[in-house]
TORZAVEX-27984 format. One record per atom (N, C-alpha, C): residue number from 1; residue in one letter; x, y negated, z negated. Coordinates in steps of 0.02 Angstrom, whole numbers, plus 50000, padded with zeros to 5 digits. Atoms other than C-alpha are relative to their C-alpha. Example, Ala and Ser with C-alpha at 12.3 -4.5 7.8 and 13.67 -1.06 7.14 Angstrom:
BEGIN
+-----+------+-------+-------+-------+
!  nr ! rest !     u !     v !     w !
+-----+------+-------+-------+-------+
!   1 !    A ! 50045 ! 50059 ! 50000 !
!   1 !    A ! 50615 ! 50225 ! 49610 !
!   1 !    A ! 50045 ! 49940 ! 50000 !
!   2 !    S ! 49958 ! 50059 ! 50003 !
!   2 !    S ! 50684 ! 50053 ! 49643 !
!   2 !    S ! 49961 ! 49945 ! 49963 !
+-----+------+-------+-------+-------+
***
This chain:
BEGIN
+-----+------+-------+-------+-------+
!  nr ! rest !     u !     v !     w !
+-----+------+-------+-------+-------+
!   1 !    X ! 50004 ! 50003 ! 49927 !
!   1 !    X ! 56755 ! 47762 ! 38991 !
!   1 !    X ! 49928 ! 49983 ! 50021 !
!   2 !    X ! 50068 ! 49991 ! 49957 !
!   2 !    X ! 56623 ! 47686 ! 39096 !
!   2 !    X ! 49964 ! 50029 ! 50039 !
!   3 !    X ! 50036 ! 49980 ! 49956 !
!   3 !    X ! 56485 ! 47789 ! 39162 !
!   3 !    X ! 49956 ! 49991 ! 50027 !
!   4 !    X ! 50005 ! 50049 ! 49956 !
!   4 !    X ! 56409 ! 47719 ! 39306 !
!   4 !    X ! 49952 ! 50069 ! 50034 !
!   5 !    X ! 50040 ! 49972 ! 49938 !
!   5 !    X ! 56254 ! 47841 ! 39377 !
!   5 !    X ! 49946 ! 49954 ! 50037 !
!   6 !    X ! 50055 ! 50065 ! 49966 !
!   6 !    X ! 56123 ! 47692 ! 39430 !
!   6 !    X ! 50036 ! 49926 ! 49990 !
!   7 !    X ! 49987 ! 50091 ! 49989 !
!   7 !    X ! 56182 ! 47524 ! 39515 !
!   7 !    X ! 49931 ! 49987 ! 50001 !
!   8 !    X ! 50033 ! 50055 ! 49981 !
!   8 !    X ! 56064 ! 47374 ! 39529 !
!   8 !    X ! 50018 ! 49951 ! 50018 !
!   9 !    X ! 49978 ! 50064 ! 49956 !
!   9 !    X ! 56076 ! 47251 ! 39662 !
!   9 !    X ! 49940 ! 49966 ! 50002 !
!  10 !    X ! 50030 ! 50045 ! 49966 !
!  10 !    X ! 55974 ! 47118 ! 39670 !
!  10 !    X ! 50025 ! 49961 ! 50034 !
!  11 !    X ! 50000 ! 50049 ! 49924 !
!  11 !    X ! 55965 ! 47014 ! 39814 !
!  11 !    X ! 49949 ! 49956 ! 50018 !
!  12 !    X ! 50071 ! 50054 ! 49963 !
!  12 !    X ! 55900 ! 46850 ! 39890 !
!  12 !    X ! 50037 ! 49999 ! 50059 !
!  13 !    X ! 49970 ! 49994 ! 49952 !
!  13 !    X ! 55988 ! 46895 ! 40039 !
!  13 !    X ! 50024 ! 49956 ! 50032 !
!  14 !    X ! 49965 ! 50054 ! 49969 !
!  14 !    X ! 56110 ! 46759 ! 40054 !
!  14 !    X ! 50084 ! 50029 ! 50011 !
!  15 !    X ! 49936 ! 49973 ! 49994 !
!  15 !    X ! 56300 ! 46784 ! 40096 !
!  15 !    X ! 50030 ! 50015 ! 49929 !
!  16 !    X ! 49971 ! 49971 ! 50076 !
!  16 !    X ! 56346 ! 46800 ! 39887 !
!  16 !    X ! 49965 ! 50076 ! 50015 !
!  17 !    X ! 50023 ! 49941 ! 50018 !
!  17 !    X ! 56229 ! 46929 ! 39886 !
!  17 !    X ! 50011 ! 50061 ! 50062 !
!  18 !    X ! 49966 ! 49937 ! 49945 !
!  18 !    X ! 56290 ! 47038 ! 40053 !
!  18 !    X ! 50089 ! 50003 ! 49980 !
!  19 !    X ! 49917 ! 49957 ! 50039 !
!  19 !    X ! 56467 ! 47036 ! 39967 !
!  19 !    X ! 49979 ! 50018 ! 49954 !
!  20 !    X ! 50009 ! 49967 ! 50056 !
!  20 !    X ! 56391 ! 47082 ! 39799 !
!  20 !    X ! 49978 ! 50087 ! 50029 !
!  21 !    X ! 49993 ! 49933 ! 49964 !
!  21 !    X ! 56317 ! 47214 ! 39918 !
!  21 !    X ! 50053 ! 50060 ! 50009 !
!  22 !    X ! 49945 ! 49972 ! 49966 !
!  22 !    X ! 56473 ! 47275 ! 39988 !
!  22 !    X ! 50037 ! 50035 ! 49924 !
!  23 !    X ! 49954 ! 49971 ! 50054 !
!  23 !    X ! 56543 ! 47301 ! 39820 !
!  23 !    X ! 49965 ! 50052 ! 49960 !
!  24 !    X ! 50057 ! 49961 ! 50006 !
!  24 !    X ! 56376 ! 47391 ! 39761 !
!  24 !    X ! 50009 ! 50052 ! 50046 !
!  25 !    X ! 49971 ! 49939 ! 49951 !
!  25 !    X ! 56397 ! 47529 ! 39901 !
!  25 !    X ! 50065 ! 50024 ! 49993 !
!  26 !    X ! 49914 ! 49986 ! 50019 !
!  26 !    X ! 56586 ! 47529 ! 39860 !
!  26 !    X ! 49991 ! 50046 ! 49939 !
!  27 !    X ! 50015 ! 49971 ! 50081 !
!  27 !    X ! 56538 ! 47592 ! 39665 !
!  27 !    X ! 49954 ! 50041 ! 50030 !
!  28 !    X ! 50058 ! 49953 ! 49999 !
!  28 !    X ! 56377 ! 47692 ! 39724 !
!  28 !    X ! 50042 ! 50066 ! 50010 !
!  29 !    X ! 49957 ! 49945 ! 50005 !
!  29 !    X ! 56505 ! 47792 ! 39820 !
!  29 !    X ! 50058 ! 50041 ! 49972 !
!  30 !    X ! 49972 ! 49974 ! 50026 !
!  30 !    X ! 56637 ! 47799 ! 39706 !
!  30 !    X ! 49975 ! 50033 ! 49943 !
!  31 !    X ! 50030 ! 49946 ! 50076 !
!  31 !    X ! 56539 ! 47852 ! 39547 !
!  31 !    X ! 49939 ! 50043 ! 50030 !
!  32 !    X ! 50057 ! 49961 ! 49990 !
!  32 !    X ! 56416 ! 47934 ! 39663 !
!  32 !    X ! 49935 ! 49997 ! 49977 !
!  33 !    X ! 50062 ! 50043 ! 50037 !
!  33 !    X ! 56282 ! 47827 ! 39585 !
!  33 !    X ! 49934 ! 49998 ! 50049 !
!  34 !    X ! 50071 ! 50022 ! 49967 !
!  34 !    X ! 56099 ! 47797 ! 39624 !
!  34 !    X ! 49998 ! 49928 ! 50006 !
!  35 !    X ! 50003 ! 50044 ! 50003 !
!  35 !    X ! 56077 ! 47647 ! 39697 !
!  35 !    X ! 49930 ! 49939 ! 50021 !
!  36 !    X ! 50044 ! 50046 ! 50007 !
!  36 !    X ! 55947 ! 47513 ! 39691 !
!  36 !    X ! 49991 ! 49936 ! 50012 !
!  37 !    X ! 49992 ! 50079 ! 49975 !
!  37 !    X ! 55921 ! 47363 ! 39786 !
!  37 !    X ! 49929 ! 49985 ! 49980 !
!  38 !    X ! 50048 ! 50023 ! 50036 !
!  38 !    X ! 55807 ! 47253 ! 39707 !
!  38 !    X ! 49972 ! 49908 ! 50041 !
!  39 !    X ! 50004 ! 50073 ! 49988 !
!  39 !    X ! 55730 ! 47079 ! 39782 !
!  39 !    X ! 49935 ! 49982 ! 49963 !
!  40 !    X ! 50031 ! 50052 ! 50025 !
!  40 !    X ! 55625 ! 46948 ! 39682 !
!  40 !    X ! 49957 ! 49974 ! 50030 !
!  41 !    X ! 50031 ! 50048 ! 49969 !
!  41 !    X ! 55476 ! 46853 ! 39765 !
!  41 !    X ! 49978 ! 49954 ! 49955 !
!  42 !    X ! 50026 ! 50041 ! 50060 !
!  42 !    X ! 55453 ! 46701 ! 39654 !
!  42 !    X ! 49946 ! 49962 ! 50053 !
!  43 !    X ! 50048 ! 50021 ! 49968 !
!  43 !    X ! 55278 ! 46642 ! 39720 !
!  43 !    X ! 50017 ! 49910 ! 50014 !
!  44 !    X ! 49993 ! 50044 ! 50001 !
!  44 !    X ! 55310 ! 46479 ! 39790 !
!  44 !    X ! 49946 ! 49936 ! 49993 !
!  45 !    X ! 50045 ! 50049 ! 49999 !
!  45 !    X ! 55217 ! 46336 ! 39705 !
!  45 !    X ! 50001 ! 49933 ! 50040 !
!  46 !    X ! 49995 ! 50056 ! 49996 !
!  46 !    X ! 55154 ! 46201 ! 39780 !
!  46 !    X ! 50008 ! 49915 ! 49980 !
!  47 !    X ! 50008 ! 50041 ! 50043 !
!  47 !    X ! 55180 ! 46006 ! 39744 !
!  47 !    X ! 49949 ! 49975 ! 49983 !
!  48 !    X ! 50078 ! 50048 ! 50020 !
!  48 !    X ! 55068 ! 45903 ! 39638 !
!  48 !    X ! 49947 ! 50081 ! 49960 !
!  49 !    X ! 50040 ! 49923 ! 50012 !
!  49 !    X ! 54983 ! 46105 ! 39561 !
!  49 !    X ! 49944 ! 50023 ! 50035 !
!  50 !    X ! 50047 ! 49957 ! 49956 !
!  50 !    X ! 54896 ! 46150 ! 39718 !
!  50 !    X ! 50011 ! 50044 ! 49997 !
!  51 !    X ! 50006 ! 49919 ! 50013 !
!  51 !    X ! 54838 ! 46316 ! 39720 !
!  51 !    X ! 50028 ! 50029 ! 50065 !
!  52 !    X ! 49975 ! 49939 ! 49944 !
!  52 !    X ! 54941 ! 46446 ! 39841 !
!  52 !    X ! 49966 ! 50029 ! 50008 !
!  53 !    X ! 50022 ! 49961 ! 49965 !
!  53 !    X ! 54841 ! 46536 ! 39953 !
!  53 !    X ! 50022 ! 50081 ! 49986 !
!  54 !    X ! 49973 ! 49920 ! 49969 !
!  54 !    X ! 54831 ! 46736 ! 39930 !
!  54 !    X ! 50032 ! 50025 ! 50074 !
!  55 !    X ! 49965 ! 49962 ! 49945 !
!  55 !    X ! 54873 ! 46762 ! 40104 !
!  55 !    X ! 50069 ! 49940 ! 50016 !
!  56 !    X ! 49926 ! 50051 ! 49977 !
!  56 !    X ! 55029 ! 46618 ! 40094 !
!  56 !    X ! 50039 ! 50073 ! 49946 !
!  57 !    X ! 49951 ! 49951 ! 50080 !
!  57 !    X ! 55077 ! 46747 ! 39922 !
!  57 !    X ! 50030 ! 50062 ! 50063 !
!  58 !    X ! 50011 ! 49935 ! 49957 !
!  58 !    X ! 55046 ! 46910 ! 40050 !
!  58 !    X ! 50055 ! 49981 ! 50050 !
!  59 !    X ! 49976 ! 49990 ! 49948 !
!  59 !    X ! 55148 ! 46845 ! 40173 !
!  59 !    X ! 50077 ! 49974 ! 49982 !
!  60 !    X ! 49948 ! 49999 ! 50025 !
!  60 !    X ! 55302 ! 46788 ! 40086 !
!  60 !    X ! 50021 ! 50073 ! 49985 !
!  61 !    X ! 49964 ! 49926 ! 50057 !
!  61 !    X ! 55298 ! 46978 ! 39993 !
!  61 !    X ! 49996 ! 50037 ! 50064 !
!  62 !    X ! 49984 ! 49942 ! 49959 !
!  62 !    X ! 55289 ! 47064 ! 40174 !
!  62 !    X ! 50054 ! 49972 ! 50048 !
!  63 !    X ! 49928 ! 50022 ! 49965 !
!  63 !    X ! 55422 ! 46956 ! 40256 !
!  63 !    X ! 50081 ! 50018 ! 49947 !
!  64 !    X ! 49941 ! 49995 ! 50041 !
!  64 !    X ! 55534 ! 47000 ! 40105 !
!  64 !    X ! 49993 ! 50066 ! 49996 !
!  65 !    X ! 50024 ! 49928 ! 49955 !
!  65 !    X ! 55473 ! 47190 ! 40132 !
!  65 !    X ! 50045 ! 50006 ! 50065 !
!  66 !    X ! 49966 ! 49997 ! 49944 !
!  66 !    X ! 55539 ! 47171 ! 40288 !
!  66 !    X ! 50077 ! 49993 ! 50016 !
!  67 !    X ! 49941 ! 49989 ! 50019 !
!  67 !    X ! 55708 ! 47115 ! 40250 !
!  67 !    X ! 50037 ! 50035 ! 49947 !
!  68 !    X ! 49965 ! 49931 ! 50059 !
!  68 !    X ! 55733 ! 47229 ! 40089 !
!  68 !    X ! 50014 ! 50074 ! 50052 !
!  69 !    X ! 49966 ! 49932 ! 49973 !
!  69 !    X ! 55725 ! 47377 ! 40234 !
!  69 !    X ! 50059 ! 49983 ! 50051 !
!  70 !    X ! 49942 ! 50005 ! 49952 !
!  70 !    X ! 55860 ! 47296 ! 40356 !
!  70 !    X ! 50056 ! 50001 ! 49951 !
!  71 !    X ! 49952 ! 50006 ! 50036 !
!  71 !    X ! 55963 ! 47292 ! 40206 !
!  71 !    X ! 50034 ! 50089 ! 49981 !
!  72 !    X ! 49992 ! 49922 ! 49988 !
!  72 !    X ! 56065 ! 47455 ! 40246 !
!  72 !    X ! 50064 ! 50004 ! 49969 !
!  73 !    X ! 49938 ! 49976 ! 50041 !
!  73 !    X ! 56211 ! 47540 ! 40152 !
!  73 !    X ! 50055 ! 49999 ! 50036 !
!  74 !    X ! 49939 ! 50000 ! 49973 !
!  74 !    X ! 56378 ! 47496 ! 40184 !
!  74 !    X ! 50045 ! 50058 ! 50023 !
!  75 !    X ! 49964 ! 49935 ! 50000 !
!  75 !    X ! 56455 ! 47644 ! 40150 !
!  75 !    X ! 49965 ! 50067 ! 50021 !
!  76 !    X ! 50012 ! 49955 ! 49973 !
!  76 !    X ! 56405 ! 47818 ! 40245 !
!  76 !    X ! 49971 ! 50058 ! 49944 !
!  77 !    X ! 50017 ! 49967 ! 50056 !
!  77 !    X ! 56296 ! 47929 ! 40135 !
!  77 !    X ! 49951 ! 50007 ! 49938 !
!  78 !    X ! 50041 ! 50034 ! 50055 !
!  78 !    X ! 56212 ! 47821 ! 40024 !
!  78 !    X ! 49928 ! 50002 ! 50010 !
!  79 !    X ! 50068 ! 50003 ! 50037 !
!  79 !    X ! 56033 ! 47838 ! 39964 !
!  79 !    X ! 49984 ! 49933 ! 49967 !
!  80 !    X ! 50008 ! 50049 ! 50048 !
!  80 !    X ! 55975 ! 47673 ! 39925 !
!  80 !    X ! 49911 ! 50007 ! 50005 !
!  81 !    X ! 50059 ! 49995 ! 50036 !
!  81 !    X ! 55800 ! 47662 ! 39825 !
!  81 !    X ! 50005 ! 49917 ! 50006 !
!  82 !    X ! 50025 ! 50081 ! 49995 !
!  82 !    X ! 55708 ! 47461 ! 39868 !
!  82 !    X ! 49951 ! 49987 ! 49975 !
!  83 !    X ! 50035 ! 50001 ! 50046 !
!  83 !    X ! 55625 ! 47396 ! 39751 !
!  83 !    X ! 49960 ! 49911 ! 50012 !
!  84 !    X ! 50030 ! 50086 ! 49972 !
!  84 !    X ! 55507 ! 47222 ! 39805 !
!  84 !    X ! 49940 ! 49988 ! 49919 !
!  85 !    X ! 50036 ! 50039 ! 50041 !
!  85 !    X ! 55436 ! 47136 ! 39631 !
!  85 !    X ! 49989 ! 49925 ! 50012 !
!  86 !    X ! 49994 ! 50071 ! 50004 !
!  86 !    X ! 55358 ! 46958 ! 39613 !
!  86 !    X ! 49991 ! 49998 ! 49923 !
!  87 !    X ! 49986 ! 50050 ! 50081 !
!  87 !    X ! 55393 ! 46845 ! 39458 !
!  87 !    X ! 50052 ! 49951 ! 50001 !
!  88 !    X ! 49966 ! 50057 ! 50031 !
!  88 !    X ! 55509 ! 46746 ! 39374 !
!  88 !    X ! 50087 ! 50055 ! 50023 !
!  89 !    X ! 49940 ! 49944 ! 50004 !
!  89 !    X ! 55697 ! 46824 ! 39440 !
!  89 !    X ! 50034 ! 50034 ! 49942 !
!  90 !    X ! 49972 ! 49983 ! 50055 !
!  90 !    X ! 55778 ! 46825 ! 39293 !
!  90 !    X ! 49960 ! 50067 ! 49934 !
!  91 !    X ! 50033 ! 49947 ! 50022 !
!  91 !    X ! 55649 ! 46915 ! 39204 !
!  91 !    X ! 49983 ! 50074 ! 50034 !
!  92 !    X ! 50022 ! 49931 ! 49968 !
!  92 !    X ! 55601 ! 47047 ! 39326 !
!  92 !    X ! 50052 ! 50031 ! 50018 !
!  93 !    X ! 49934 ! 49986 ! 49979 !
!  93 !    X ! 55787 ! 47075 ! 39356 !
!  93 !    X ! 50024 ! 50054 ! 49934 !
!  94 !    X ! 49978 ! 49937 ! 50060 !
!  94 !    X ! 55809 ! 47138 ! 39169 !
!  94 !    X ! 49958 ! 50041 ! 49993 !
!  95 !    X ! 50050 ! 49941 ! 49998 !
!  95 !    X ! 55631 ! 47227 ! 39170 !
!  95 !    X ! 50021 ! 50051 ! 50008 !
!  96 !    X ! 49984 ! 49938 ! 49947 !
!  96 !    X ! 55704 ! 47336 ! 39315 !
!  96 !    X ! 50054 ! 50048 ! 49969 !
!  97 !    X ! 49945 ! 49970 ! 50030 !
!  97 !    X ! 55879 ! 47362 ! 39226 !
!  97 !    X ! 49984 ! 50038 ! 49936 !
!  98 !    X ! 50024 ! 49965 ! 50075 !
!  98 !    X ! 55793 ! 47434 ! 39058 !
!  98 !    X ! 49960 ! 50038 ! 50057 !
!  99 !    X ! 50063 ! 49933 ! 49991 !
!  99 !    X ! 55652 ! 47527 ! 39153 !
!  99 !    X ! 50042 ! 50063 ! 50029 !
! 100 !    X ! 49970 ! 49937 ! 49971 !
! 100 !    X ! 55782 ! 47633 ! 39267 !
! 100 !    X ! 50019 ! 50043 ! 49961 !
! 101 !    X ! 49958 ! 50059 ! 50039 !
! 101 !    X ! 55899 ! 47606 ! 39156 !
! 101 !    X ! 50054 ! 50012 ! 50048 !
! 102 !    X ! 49920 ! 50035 ! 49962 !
! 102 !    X ! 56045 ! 47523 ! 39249 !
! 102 !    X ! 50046 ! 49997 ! 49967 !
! 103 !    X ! 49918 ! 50024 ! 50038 !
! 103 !    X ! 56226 ! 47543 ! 39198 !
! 103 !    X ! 50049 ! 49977 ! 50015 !
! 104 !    X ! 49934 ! 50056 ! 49945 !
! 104 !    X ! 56293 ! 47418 ! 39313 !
! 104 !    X ! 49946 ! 49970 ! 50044 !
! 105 !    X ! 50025 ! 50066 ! 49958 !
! 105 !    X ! 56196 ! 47260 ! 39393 !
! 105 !    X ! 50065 ! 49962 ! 50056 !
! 106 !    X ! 49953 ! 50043 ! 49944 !
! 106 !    X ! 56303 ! 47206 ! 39533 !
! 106 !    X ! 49974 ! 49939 ! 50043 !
! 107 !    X ! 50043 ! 50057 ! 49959 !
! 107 !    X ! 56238 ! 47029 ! 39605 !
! 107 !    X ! 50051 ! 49950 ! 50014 !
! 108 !    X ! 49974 ! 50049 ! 49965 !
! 108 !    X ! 56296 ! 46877 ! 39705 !
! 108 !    X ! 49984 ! 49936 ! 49955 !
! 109 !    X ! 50025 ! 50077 ! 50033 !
! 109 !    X ! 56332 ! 46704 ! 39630 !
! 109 !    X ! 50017 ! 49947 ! 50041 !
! 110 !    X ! 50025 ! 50047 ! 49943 !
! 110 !    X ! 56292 ! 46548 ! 39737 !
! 110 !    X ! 50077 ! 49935 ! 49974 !
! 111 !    X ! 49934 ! 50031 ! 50035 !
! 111 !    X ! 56445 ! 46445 ! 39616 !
! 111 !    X ! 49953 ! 49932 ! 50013 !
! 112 !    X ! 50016 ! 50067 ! 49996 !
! 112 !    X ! 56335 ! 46300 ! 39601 !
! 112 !    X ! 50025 ! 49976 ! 49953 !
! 113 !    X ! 49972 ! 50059 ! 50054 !
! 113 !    X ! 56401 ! 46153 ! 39491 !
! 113 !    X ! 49979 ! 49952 ! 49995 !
! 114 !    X ! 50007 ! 50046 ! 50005 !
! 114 !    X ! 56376 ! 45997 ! 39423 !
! 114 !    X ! 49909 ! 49985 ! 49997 !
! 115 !    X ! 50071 ! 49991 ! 49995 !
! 115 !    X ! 56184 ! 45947 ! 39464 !
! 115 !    X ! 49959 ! 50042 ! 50012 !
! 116 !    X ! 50042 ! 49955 ! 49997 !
! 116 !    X ! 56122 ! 46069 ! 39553 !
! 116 !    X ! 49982 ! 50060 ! 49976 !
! 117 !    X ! 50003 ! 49934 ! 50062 !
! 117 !    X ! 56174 ! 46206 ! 39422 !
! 117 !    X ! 49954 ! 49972 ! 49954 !
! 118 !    X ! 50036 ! 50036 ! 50050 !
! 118 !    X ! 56094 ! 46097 ! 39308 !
! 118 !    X ! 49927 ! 50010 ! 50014 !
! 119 !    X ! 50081 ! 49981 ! 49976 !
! 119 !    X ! 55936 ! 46087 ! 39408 !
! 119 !    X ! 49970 ! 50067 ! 50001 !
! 120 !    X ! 50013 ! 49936 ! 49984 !
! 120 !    X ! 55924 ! 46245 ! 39465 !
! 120 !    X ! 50014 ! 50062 ! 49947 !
! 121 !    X ! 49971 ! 49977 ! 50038 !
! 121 !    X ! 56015 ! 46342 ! 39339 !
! 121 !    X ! 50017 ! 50062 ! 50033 !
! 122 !    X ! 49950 ! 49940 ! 49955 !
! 122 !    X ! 56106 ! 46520 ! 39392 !
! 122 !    X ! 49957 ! 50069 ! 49958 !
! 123 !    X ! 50032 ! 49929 ! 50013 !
! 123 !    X ! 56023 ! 46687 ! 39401 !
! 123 !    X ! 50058 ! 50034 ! 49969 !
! 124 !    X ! 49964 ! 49966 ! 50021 !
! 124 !    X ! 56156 ! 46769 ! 39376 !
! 124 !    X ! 50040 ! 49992 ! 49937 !
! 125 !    X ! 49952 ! 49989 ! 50089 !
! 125 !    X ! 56232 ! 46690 ! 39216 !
! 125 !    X ! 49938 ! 50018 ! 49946 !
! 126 !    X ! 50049 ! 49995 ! 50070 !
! 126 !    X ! 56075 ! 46697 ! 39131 !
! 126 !    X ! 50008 ! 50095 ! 49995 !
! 127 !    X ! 50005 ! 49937 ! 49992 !
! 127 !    X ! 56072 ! 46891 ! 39188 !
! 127 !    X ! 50060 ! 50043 ! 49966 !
! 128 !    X ! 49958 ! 49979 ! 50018 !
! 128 !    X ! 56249 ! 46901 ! 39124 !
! 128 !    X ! 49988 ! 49985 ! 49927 !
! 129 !    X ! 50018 ! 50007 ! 50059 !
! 129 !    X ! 56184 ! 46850 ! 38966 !
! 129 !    X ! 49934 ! 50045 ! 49950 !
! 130 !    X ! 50042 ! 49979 ! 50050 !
! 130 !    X ! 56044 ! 46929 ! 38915 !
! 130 !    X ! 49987 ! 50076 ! 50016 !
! 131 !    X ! 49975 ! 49911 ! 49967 !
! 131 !    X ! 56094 ! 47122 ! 39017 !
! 131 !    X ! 49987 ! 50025 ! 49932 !
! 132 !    X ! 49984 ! 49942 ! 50080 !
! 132 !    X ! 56077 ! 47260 ! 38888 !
! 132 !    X ! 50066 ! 50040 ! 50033 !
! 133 !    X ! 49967 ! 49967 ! 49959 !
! 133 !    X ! 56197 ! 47332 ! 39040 !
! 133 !    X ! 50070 ! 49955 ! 50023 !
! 134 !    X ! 49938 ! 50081 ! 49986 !
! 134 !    X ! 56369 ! 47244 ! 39104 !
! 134 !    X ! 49978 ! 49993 ! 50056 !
! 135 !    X ! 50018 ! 50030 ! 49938 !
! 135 !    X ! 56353 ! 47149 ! 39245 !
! 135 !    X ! 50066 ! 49968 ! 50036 !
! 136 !    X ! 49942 ! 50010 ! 49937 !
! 136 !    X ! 56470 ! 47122 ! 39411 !
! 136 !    X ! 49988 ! 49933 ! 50022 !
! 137 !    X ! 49996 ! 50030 ! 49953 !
! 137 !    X ! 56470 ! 46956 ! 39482 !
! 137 !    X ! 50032 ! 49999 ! 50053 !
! 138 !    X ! 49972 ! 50026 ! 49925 !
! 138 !    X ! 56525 ! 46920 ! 39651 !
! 138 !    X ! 49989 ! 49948 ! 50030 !
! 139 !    X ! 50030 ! 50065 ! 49965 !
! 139 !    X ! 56555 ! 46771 ! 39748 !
! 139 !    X ! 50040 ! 50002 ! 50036 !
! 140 !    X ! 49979 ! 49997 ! 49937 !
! 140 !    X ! 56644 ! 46828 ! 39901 !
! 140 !    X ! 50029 ! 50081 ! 50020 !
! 141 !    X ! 50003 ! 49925 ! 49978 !
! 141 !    X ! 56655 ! 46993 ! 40009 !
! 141 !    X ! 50076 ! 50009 ! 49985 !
! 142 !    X ! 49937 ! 49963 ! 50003 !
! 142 !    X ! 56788 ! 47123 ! 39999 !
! 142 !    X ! 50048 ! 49963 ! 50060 !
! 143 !    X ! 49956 ! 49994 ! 49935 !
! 143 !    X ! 56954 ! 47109 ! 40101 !
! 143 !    X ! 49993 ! 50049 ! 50049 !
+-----+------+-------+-------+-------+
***
């Protein structure tokens, strides 16, 4: 049997990830879990390797500050713990899941295909791959 005391949600707070939400608060309250919303700031480089400004870095990580606290629990009750790292997602995503330790990653997938999976590649499969923990995708809210 799976036991389920710490979710992890990360979030880039797009509509995958407010249904991965929804289903994250769904589990927190049924296994009565600790839960953990997590967002990513990947410093955005410029083109051509101009150097980013400390206060362009500073102000990406307090506008995403800002939306990690509007991000409020679905369900009545819940304790959620927000967690704001910068890096690489994928990496700071499993950091978090070993350091708690997480026994359930619940996140949103964007379903890209074709090129732009290619380009871009998918947080979430890589995350489903290299978890020490299982991992939930989602790619559309509850009924």
């Amino acid at each position: 049997m799976l036991t389920v005391r710490t979710i992890l949600h990360p979030t880039d707070f797009s509509e995958p990830s407010r249904a991965a939400w929804q289903v994250a608060c769904a589990l927190a309250q049924t296994y009565k879990a600790r839960l953990v919303a997590l967002h990513v700031v990947m410093p955005v480089t410029m083109a051509y390797g101009e150097v980013i400004t400390t206060e362009a870095v500073e102000q990406q990580v307090a506008s995403a500050r800002q939306a990690l606290e509007q991000w409020q629990p679905t369900e009545s009750g819940l304790n959620v713990e927000r967690l704001l790292e910068t890096g690489d997602p994928v990496e700071v995503i499993l950091r978090v899941a070993d350091r708690l330790p997480a026994d359930l990653i619940v996140l949103g997938s964007h379903g890209r295909t074709g090129l732009a999976r290619l380009l871009l590649g998918s947080v979430a499969e890589q995350v489903v791959r290299k978890a020490s923990c299982p991992v939930l995708v989602v790619k559309r809210p509850l009924p």
